[in-house]
C-alpha angles and dihedrals in degrees: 000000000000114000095239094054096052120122107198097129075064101072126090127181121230143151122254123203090226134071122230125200113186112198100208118224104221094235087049103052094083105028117125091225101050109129094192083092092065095064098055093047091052099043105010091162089055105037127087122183127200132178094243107238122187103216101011106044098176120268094251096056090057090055090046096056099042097052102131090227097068136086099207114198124183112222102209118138089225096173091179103054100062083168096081112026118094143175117264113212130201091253092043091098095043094035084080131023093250124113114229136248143191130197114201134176114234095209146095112285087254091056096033087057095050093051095051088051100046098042110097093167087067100047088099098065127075120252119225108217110206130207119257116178097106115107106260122246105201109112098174104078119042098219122186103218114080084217094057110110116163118260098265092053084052087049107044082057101056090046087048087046083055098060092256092116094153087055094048104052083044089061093044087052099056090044096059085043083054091048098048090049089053084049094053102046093052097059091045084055089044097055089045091051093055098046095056 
């Protein structure tokens, strides 16, 4: 990104009471526009991030996953498999002593479809189904799915379904921040594009 569309005075570090794993599509990881970012500078002591593998998903992340204090939860809108989506409530997390914990894919919704579905290793844990009728506010990527938000709106809406209200609009700050700055660069590196 341009320097002069950098936001790093933007970010400010907090705690979430909620852990995030991102499993990283490989295309994703080093795209300019990936808002998975957003998430661990936000909250670096709760975030984990994985290269997603179909069949090898590396040996951490398993543990991750399987420690008995956790209440994992996979944040997929899978639309289709009604079986295993459920409603999280704002007492869900202090209704029992686990911490939770939600798995994303940090994708396109292409991608993101095919790794749900690929992934066998994932089948045992519920899927939370958001809602998604709200108009999308990522302008950075043009998707072509009404329902594709990027991975930190997705975010921010499962930590505000959760009751943390103050750490979600922090995330979708930053996010349209984020967005603004992308914008800008772009049409900095557009303008330079044309006058050479």
């Amino acid at each position: 990104m341009a320097h002069d569309a950098c936001f790093c005075d933007a970010r400010v570090e907090t705690n979430l009471p909620i852990e995030i794993v991102l499993l990283y599509h490989r295309d994703e990881i080093h795209k300019p526009t990936n808002s998975g970012r957003l998430i661990a500078d936000l909250f670096p002591r709760q975030t984990h991030a994985f290269l997603w593998s179909r069949k090898d998903p590396e040996p951490k992340l398993l543990e991750l996953l399987n420690e008995k204090n956790r209440e994992v939860v996979l944040l997929f809108p899978d639309t289709d498999n009604k079986n295993i989506s459920f409603t999280i409530q704002s007492q869900a997390s202090t209704s029992t002593n686990k911490k939770m914990t939600l798995i994303l894919f940090d994708a396109t919704w292409k991608q993101a479809s095919k790794m749900f579905h690929l992934s066998k290793w994932l089948r045992g844990y519920p899927c939370l189904n958001i809602n998604m009728e709200k108009q999308k506010a990522f302008l950075v990527r043009h998707a072509k799915h009404d329902m594709q938000f990027a991975t930190a709106e997705v975010t921010a809406m499962a930590i505000n379904a959760l009751g943390h209200q103050n750490e979600a609009s922090q995330l979708m700050q930053y996010n349209a921040t984020f967005n603004q700055h992308c914008l800008k660069s772009r049409k900095r590196s557009g303008q330079m594009k044309v006058n050479v």
